[in-house]
C-alpha positions in Angstrom: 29.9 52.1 -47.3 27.0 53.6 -45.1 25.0 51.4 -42.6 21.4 52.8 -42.0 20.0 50.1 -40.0 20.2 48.0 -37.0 19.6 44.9 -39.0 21.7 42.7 -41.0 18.9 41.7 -43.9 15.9 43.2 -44.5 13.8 40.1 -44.4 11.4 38.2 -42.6 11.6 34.8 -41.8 11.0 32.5 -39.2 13.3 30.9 -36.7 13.0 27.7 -34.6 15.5 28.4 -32.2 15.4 26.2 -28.8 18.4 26.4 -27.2 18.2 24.6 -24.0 20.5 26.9 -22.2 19.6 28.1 -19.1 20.2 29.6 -15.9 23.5 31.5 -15.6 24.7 30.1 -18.7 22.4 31.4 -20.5 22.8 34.6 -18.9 26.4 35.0 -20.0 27.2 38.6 -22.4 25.9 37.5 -25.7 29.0 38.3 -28.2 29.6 38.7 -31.6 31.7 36.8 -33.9 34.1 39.3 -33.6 34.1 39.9 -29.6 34.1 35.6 -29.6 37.2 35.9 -31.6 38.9 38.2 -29.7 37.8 36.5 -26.6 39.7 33.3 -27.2 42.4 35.4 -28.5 43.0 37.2 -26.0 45.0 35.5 -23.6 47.9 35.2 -26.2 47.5 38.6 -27.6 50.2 41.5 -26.6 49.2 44.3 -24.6 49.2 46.6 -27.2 47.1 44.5 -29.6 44.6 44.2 -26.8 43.9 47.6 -26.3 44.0 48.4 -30.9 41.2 45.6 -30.9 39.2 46.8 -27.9 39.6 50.3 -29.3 37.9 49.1 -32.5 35.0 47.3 -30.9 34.1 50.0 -28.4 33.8 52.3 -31.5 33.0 50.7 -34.4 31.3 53.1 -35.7 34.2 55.1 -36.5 36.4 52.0 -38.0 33.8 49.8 -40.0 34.0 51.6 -43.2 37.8 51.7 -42.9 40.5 50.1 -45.5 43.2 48.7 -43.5 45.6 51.7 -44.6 42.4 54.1 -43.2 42.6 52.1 -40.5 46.2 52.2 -39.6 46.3 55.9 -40.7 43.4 56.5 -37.9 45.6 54.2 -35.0 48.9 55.8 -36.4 50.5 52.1 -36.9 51.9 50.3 -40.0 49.8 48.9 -42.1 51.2 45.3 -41.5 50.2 45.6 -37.7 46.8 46.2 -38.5 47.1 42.9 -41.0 49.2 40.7 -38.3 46.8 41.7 -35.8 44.0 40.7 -37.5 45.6 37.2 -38.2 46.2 36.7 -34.4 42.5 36.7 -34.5 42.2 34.2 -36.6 41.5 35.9 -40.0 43.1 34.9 -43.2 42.4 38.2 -45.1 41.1 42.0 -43.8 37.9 41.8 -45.9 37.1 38.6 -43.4 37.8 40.6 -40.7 36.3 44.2 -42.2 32.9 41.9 -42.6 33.0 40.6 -39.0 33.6 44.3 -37.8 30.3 45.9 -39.9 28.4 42.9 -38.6 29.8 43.8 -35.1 28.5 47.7 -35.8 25.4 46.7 -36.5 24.5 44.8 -33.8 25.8 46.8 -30.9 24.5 50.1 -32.5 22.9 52.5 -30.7 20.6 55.7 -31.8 23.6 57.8 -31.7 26.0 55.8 -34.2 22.7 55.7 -37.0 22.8 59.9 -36.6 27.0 59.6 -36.7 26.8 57.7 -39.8 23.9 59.6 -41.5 25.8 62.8 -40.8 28.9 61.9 -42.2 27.2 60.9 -45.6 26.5 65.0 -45.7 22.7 64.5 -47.2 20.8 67.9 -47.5 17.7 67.4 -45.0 15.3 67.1 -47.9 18.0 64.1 -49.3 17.5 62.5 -45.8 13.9 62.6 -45.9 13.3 60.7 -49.3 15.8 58.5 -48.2 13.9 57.5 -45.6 10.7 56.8 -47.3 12.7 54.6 -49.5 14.3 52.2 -46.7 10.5 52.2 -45.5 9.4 50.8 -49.4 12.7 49.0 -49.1 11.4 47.2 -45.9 7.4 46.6 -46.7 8.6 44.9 -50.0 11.1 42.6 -48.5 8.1 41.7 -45.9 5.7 40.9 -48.9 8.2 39.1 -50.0 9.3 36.9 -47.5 6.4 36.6 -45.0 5.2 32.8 -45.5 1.5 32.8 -45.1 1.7 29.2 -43.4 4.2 30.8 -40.3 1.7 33.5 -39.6 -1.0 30.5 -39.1 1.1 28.6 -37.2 1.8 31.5 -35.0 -2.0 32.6 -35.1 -2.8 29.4 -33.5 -0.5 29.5 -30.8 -2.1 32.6 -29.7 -5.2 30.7 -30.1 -4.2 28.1 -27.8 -2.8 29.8 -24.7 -4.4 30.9 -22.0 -3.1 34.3 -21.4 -0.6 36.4 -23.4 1.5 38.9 -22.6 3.1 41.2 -25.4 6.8 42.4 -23.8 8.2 45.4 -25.5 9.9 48.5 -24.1 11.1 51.8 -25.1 10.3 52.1 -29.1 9.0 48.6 -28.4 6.4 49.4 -26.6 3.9 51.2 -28.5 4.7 47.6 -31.2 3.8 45.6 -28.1 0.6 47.7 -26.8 -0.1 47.3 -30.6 -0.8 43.4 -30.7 -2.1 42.9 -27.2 -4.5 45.4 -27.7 -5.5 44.0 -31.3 -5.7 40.7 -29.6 -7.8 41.6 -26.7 -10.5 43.7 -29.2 -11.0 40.2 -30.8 -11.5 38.2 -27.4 -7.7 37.2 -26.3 -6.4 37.2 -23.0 -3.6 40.2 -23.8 -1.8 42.1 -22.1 1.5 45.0 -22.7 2.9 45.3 -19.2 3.8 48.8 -18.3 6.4 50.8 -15.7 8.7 49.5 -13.8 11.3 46.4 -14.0 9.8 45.0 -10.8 5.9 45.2 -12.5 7.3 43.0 -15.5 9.2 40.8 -13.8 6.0 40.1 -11.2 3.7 39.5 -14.3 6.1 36.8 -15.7 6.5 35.2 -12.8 2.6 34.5 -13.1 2.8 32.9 -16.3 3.0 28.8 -17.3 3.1 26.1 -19.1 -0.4 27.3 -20.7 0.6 30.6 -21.4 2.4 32.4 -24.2 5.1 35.5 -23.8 5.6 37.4 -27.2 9.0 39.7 -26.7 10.0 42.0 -29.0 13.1 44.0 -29.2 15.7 44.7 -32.0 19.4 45.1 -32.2 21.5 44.2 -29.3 18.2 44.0 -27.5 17.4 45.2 -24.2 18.4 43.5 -20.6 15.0 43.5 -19.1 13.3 41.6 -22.5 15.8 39.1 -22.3 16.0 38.6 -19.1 12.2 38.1 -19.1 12.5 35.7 -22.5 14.9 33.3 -20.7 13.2 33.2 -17.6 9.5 32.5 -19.4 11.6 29.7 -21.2 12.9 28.0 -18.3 9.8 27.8 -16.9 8.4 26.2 -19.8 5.9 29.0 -20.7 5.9 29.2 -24.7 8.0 31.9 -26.1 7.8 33.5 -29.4 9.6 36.8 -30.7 10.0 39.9 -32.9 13.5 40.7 -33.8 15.8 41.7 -36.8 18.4 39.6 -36.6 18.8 35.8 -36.0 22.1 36.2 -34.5 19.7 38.9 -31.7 19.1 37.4 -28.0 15.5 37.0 -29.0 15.5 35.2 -32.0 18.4 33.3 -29.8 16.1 32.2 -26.6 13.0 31.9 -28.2 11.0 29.2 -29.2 10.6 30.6 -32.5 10.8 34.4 -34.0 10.2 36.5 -36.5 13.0 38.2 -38.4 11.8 41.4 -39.6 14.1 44.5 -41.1 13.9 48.3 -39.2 16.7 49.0 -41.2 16.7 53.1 -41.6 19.1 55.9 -41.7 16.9 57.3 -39.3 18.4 57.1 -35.2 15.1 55.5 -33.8 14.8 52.8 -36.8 12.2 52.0 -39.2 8.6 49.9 -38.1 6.7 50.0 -40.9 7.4 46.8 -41.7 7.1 45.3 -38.1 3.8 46.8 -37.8 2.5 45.3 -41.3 3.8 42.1 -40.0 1.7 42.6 -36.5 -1.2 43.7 -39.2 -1.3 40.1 -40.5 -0.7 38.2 -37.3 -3.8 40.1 -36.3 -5.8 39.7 -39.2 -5.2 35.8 -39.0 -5.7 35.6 -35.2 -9.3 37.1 -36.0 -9.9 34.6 -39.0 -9.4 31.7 -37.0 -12.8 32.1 -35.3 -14.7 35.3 -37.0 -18.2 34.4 -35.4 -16.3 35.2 -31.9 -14.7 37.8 -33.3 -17.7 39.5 -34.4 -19.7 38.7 -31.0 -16.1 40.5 -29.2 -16.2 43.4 -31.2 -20.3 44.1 -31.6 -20.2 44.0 -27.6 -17.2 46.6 -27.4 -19.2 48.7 -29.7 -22.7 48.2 -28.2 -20.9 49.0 -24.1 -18.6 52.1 -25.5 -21.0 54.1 -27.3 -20.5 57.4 -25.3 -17.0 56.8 -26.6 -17.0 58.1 -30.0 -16.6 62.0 -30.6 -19.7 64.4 -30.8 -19.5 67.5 -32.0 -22.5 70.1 -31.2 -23.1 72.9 -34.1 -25.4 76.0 -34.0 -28.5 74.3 -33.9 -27.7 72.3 -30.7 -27.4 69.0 -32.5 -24.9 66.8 -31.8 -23.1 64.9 -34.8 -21.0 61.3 -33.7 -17.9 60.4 -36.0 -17.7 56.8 -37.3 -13.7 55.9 -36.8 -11.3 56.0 -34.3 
């Protein structure tokens, strides 16, 4: 069976999530249920069934799709070590287990196991590209579908509430998070989308508070310098919200509350239509709240950057503006 996503569902729903863990607790390796299982396991596991189990998790993408016969063909073992090591885990049957180990893929995949697993489904290229256009349908309809109205208020007015905001995202994040602050400060809202080094993140979290609101957005096993920065916003009481694709995700885990949205694709960099849309409406509502202001913000910007816009100068010497960005 073919994974082509970093995310379990592709839905999007809200999560209250306040854990109140913090400091090096809170810090501790976030694990799946498989790695938790193996975990407590461990201690009473043989040597050789520690290193078949560790074997599977550091590769999962070679094992998830496995039968247990595949997968005691692939470890050159018996089929009933596969199945008693399993049970020393804790797991009644292998589809438990099998189920625990896609789970697992997903959420420790990386860019390279998405283009391992679309190559091995042997699409032409022309194959690959419709099927990425439908994961992207796939993914809008599931947000049209699932995005409550009434959360995208609630989450509107925070916004509208704090004194300054800063949008986290790095890597493919980043353009997402450059995205809403700058949306946010085009309609008046003290915004920002940190860029460059760890240090220059960590410096502008330190600066926020009580008052303040930190929007982190990251997807999949999530990076270490957005969680870092979630946890340390929430123990210092600033209000957190965040963008992920899992509720099982360090985001959706240490935030206040978060947004699950899909970027399942079969593509290695994942699918944002769908997160994008969901910024679209957060937007959208954030700008509704208070249109009159919203107006004055934007009339302004346009009045100031003027000498902004594109002119083109034909033949004659006259110069012709364009109308869009």
């Amino acid at each position: 069976m073919p994974v082509t996503s970093a995310a379990d569902e592709p839905t999007v729903q809200e999560t209250n999530v306040n854990p109140n863990v913090a400091g090096a607790e809170a810090r501790k390796p976030w694990m799946t249920t498989l790695e938790t299982r193996f975990a407590q396991a461990e201690p009473s596991l043989s040597s050789n069934r520690q290193r078949l189990i560790r074997e599977i998790l550091e590769h999962p993408e070679d094992t998830y799709f496995l039968s247990s016969r595949a997968l005691a063909k692939r470890y050159d073992l018996d089929p009933t070590t596969i199945v008693r090591t399993i049970q020393a885990l804790g797991y009644k049957r292998y589809g438990e287990f099998a189920a625990d180990l896609r789970s697992h893929f997903v959420a420790r995949i990386t860019p390279y196991a998405v283009m391992k697993s679309a190559v091995r489904e042997k699409r032409s290229v022309a194959n690959h590209i419709e099927h990425t256009l439908e994961t992207d349908m796939q993914n809008l309809n599931a947000l049209r579908t699932q995005l409550d109205v009434k959360r995208v208020l609630e989450i509107a007015k925070r916004i509208d509430r704090a004194r300054h905001i800063i949008v986290l995202g790095i890597d493919f994040a980043a353009p997402l998070a450059n995205l809403l602050a700058y949306g946010l400060v085009s309609i008046g809202y003290d915004a920002d989308a940190p860029v460059g080094s760890v240090g220059n993140l960590r410096q502008k979290v330190l600066l926020l508070g009580p008052k303040d609101l930190l929007i982190a957005i990251s997807f999949g096993r999530c990076l270490q310098d957005t969680v870092d920065a979630l946890i340390y916003a929430h123990e210092n009481r600033v209000s957190t919200f965040g963008l992920t694709d899992s509720e099982k995700s360090p985001i959706a885990r240490f935030s206040d509350s978060s947004w699950i949205t899909s970027i399942a694709s079969p593509s290695f960099h994942g699918s944002y239509v769908a997160v994008v849309s969901a910024i679209n409406a957060l937007l959208v509502a954030c700008a509704q709240l208070h249109p009159q202001r919203s107006l004055s913000v934007l009339r302004r910007k346009e009045q100031e950057f003027r000498s902004r816009w594109y002119t083109s100068v034909g033949k004659s010497g006259n110069r012709n503006s364009g109308q869009h960005e």
